[in-house]
BALOBA-1460 file (C-alpha; in Angstrom, 3 decimals):
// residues 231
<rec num="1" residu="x" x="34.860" y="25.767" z="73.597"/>
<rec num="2" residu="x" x="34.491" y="24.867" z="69.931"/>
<rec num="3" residu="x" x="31.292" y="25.404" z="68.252"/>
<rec num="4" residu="x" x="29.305" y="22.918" z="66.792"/>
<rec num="5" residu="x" x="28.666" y="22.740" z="63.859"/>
<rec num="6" residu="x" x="24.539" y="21.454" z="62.657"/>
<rec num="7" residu="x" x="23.519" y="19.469" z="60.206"/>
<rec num="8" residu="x" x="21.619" y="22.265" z="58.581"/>
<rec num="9" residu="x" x="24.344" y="24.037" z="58.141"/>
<rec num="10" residu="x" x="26.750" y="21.161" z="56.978"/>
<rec num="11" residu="x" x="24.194" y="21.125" z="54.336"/>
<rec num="12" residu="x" x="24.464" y="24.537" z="53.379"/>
<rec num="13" residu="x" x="28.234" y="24.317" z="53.472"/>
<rec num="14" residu="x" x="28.315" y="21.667" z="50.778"/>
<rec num="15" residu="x" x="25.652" y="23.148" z="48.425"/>
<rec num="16" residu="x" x="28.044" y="26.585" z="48.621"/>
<rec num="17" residu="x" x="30.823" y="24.459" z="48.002"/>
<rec num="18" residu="x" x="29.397" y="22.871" z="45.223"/>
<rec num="19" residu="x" x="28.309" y="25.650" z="43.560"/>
<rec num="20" residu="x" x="31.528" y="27.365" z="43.538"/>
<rec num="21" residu="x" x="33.140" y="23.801" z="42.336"/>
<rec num="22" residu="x" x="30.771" y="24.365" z="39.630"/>
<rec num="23" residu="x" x="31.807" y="27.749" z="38.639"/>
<rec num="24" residu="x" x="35.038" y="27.125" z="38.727"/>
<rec num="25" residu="x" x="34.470" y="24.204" z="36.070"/>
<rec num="26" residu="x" x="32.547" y="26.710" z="33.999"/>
<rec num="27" residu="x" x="35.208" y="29.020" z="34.311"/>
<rec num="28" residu="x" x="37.771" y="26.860" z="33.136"/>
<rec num="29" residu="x" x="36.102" y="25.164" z="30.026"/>
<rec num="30" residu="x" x="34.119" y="28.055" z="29.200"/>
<rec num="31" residu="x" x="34.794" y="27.283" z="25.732"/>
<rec num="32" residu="x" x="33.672" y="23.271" z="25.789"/>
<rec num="33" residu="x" x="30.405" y="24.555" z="27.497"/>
<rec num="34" residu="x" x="29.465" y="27.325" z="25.020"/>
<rec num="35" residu="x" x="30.350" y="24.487" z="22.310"/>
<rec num="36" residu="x" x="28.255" y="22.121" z="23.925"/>
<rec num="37" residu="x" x="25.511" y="25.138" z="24.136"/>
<rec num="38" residu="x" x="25.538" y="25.456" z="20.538"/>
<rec num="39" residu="x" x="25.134" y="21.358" z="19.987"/>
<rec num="40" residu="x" x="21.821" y="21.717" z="21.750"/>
<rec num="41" residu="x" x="20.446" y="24.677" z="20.448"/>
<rec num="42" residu="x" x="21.153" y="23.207" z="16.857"/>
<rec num="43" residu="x" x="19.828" y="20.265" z="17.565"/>
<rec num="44" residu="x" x="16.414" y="21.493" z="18.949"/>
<rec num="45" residu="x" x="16.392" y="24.050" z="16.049"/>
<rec num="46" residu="x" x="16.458" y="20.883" z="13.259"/>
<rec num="47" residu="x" x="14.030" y="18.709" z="15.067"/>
<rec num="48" residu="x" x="11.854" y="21.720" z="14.689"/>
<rec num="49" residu="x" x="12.609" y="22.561" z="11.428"/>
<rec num="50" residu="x" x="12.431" y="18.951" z="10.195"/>
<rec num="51" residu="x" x="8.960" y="19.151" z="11.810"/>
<rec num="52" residu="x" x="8.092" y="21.825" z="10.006"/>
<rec num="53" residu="x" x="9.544" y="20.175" z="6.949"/>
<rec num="54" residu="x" x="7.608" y="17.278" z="6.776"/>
<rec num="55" residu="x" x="4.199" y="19.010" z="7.977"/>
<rec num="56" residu="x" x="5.216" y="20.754" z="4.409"/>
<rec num="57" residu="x" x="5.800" y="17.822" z="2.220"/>
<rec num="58" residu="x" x="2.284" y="15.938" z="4.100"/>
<rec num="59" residu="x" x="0.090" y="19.192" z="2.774"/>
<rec num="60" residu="x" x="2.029" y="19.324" z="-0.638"/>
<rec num="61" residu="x" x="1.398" y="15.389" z="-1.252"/>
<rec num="62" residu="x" x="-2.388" y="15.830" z="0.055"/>
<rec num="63" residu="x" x="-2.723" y="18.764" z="-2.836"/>
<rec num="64" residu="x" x="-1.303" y="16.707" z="-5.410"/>
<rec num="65" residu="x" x="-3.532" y="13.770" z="-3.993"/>
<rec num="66" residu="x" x="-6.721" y="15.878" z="-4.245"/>
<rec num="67" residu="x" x="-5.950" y="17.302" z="-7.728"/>
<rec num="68" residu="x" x="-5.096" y="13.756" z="-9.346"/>
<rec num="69" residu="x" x="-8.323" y="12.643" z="-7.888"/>
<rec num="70" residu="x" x="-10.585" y="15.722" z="-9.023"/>
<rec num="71" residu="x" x="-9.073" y="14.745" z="-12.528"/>
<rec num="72" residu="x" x="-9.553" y="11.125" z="-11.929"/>
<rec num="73" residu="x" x="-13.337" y="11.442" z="-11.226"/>
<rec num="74" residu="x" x="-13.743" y="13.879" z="-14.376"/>
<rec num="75" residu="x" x="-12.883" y="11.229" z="-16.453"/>
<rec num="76" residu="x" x="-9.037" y="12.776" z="-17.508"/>
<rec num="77" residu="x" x="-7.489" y="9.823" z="-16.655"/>
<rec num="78" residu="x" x="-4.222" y="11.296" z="-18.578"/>
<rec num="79" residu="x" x="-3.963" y="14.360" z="-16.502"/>
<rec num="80" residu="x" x="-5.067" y="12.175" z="-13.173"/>
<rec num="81" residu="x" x="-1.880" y="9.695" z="-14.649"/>
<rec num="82" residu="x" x="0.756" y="12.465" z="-14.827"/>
<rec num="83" residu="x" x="-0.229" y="14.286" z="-11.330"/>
<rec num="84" residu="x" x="-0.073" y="11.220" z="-9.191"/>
<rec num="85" residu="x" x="2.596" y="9.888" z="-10.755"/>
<rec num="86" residu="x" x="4.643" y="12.952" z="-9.814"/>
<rec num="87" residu="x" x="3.088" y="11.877" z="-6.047"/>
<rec num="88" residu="x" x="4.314" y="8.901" z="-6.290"/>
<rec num="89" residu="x" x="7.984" y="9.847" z="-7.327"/>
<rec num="90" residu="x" x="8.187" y="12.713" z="-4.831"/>
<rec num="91" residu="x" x="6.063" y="11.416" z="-1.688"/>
<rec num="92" residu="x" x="6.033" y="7.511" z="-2.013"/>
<rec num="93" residu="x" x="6.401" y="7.883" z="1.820"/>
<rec num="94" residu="x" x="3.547" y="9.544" z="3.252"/>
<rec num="95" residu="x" x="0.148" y="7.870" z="3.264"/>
<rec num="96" residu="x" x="-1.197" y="10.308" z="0.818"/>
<rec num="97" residu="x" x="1.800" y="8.580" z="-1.296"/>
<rec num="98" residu="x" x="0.032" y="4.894" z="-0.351"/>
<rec num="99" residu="x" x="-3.177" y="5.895" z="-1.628"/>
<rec num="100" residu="x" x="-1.706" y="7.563" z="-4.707"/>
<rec num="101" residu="x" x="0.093" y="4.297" z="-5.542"/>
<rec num="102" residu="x" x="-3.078" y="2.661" z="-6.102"/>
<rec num="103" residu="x" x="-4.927" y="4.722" z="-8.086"/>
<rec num="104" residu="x" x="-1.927" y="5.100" z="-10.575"/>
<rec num="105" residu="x" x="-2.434" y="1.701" z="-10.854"/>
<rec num="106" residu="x" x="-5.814" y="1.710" z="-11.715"/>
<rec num="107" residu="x" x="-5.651" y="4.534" z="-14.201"/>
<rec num="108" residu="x" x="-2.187" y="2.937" z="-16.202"/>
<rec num="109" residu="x" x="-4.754" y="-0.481" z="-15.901"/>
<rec num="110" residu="x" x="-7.516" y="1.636" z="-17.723"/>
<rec num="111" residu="x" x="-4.959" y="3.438" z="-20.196"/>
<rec num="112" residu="x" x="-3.601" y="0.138" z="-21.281"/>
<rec num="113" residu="x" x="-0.205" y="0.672" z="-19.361"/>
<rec num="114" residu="x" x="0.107" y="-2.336" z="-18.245"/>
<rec num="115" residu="x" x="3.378" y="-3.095" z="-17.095"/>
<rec num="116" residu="x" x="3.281" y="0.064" z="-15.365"/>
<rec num="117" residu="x" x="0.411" y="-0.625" z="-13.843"/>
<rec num="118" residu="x" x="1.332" y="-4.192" z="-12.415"/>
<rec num="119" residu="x" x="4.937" y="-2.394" z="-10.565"/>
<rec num="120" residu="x" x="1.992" y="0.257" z="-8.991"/>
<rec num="121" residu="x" x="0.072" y="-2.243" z="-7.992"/>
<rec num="122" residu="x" x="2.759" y="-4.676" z="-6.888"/>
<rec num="123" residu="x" x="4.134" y="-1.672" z="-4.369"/>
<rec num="124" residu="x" x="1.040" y="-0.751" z="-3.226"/>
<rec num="125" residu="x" x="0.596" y="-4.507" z="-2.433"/>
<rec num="126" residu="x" x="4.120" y="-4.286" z="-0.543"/>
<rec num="127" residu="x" x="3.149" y="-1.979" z="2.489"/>
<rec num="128" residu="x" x="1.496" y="-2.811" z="5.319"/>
<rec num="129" residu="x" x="-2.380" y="-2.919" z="4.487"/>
<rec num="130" residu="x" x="-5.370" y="-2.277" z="6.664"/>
<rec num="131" residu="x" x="-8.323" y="-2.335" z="4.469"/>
<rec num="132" residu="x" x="-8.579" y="-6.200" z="3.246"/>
<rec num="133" residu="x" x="-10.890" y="-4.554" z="0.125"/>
<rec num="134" residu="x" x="-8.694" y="-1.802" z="-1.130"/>
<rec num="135" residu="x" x="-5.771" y="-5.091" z="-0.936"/>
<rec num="136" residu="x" x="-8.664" y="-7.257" z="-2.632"/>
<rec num="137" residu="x" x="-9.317" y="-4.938" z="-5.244"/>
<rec num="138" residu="x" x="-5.338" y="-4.554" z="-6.018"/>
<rec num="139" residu="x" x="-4.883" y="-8.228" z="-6.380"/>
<rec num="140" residu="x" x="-7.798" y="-8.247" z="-8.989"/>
<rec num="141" residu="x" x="-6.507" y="-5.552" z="-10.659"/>
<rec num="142" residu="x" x="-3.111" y="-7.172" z="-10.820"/>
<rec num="143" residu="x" x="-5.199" y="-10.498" z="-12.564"/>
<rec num="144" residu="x" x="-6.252" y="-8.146" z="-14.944"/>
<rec num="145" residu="x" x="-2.981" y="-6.758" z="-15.872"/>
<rec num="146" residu="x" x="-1.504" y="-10.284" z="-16.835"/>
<rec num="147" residu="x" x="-5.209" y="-11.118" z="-18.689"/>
<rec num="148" residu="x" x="-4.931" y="-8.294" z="-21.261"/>
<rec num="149" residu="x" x="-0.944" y="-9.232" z="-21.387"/>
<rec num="150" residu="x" x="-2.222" y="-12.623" z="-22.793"/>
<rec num="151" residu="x" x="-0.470" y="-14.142" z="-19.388"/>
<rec num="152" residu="x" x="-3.820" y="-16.116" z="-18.831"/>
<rec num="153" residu="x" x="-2.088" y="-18.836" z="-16.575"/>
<rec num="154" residu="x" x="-0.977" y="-16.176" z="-14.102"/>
<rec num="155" residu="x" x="-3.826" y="-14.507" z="-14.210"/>
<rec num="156" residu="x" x="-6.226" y="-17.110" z="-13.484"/>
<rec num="157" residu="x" x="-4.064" y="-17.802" z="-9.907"/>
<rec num="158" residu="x" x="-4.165" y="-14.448" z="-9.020"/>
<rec num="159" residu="x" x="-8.215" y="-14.188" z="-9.542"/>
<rec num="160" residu="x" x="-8.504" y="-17.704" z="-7.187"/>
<rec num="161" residu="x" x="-5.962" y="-16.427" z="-4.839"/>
<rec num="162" residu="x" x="-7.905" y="-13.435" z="-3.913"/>
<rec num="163" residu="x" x="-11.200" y="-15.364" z="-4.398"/>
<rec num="164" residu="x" x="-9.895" y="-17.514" z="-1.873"/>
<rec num="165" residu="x" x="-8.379" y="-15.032" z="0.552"/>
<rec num="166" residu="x" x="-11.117" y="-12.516" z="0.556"/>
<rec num="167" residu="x" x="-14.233" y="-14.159" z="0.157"/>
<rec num="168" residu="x" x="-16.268" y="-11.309" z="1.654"/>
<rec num="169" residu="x" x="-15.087" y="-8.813" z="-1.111"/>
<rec num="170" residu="x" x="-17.847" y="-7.272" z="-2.766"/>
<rec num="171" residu="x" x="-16.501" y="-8.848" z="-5.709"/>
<rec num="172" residu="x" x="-15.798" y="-12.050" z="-4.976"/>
<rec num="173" residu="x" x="-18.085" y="-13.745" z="-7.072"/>
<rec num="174" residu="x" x="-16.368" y="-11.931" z="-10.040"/>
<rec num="175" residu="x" x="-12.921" y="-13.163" z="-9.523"/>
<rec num="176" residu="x" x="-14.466" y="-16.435" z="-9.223"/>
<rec num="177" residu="x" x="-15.602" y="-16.188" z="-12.907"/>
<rec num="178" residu="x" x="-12.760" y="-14.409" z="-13.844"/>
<rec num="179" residu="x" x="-10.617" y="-17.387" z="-12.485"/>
<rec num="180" residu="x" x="-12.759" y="-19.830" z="-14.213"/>
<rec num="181" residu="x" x="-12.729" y="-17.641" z="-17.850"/>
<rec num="182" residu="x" x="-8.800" y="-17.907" z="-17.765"/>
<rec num="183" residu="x" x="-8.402" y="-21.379" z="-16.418"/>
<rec num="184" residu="x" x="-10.449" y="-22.004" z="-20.075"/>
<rec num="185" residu="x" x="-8.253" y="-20.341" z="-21.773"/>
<rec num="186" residu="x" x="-5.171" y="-22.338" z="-20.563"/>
<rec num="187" residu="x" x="-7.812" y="-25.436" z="-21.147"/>
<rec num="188" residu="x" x="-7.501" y="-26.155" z="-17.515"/>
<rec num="189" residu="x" x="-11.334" y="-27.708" z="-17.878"/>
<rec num="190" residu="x" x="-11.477" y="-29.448" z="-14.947"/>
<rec num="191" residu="x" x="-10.574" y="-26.358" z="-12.776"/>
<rec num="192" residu="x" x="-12.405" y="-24.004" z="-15.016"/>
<rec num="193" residu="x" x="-15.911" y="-26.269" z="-14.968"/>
<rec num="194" residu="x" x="-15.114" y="-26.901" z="-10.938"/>
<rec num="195" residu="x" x="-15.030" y="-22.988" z="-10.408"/>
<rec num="196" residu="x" x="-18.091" y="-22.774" z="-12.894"/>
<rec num="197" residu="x" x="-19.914" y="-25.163" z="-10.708"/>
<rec num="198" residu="x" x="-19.180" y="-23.843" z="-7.487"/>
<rec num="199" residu="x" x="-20.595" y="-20.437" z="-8.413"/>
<rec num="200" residu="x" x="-23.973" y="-21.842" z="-9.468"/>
<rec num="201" residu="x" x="-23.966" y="-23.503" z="-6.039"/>
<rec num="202" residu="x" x="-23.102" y="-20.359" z="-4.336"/>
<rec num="203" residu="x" x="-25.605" y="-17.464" z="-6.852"/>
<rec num="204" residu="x" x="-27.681" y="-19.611" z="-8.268"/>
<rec num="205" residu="x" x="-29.803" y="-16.432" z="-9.117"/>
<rec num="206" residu="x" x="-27.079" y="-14.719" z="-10.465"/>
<rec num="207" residu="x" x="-27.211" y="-12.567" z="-13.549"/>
<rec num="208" residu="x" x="-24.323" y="-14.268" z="-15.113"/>
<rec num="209" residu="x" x="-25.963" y="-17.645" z="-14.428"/>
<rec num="210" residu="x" x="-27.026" y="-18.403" z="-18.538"/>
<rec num="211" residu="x" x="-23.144" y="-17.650" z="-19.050"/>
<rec num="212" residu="x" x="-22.002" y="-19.677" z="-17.066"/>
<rec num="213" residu="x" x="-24.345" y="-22.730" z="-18.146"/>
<rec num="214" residu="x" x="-23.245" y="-21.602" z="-21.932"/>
<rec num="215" residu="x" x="-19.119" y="-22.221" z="-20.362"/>
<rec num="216" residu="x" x="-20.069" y="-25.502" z="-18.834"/>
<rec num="217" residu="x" x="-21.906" y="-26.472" z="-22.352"/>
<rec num="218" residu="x" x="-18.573" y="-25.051" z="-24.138"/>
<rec num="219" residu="x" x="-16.411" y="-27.401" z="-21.457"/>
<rec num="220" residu="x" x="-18.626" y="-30.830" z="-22.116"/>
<rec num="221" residu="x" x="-18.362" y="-29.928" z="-26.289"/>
<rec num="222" residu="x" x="-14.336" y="-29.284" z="-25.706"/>
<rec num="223" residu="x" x="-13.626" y="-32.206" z="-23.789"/>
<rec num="224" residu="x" x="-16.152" y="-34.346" z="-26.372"/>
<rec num="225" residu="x" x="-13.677" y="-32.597" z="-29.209"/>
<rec num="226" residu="x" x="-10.368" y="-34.085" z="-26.975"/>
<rec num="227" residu="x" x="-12.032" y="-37.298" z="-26.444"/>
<rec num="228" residu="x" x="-12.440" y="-37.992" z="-30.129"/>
<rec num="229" residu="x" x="-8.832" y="-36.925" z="-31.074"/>
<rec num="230" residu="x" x="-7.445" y="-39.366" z="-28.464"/>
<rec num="231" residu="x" x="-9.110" y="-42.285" z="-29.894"/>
């Protein structure tokens, strides 16, 4: 009488079986295996390495970061200039990069660079931005690029524009005034008196508040002046 034959050992059969399918495979592609092998280890060894990489070029951007600062606080605004802007060129990526961005603006602002300052500032402005001040202050900065450029029209939009889009900025009230100064210079009167107005209505125990009556007397004597040439 035939044995039977259990499940258990059915099981066993086929995991034998298996295994020597399996070395047989190995056996006869040895050579696409070890290949394959090599793939993997190569593969694990560069995401490491590339780890390690960029670990390296985060702490070499934070140095260069901390030094252009240290010099930026001293008041070398020159030496500050020249080591972020090597940040900039070489780690535009990282954050310490972001940050680096707009300070180099600030300082080519200050050093009269302005052109350079405004393609800073205008990157800076391009990346995603958390902090609604540091983005408030870079708009204002920008404003005060195209002012000393003489580009008073532009200007004065990009003072309201951040007046209006960040009216909790710490220095709101200045880019309202600022706004208001260039709109007078492009004799926009009616938008430069409005703005004038609105910011006695809004600090009417401002510090600025006798300049800002002095504007509004300028405004009335300019548009008196206009009035006469017409007729």
């Amino acid at each position: 009488m035939a044995k039977r034959i259990t499940r258990k050992q059915m099981k066993q059969d086929r995991f034998v079986s298996s295994v020597f399918k399996g070395y047989g495979y190995a056996k006869k592609h040895t050579n696409q295996l070890i290949t394959i092998a090599i793939v993997i280890v190569v593969v694990v060894v560069g995401l490491i390495a590339f780890s390690s990489y960029r670990k390296s070029r985060q702490n070499e951007a934070v140095d260069l970061l901390g030094m252009g600062m240290l010099a930026y606080r001293q008041g070398n605004y020159t030496e500050a200039r020249d080591t972020l802007a090597v940040l900039v060129d070489r780690f535009s990526g990282t954050e310490s990069g972001k940050v680096g961005t707009y300070y180099l603006g600030h300082l080519r602002l200050l050093l009269g660079e302005y052109d350079e300052s405004i393609n800073n500032l205008n990157s800076y402005l391009a990346n995603p931005l958390d902090d609604p001040d540091l983005k408030a202050a870079a708009q204002s900065m920008l404003a005060a690029c195209y002012e000393e450029k003489g580009e008073f029209q532009r200007a004065a939009e990009l003072y309201f524009e951040t007046y209006q889009q960040y009216p909790l900025y710490f220095e709101s009230s200045s880019n309202m005034l600022n706004a208001a100064r260039c709109y007078k210079q492009v004799a926009n009167l009616e938008k430069a008196e409005e703005l004038y107005r609105l910011f006695l209505e809004k600090y009417p125990e401002a510090p600025q508040k006798q300049d800002v009556l002095l504007n509004l007397a300028e405004i009335e004597s300019q548009r008196g002046e206009l009035s006469m040439g017409v007729e």
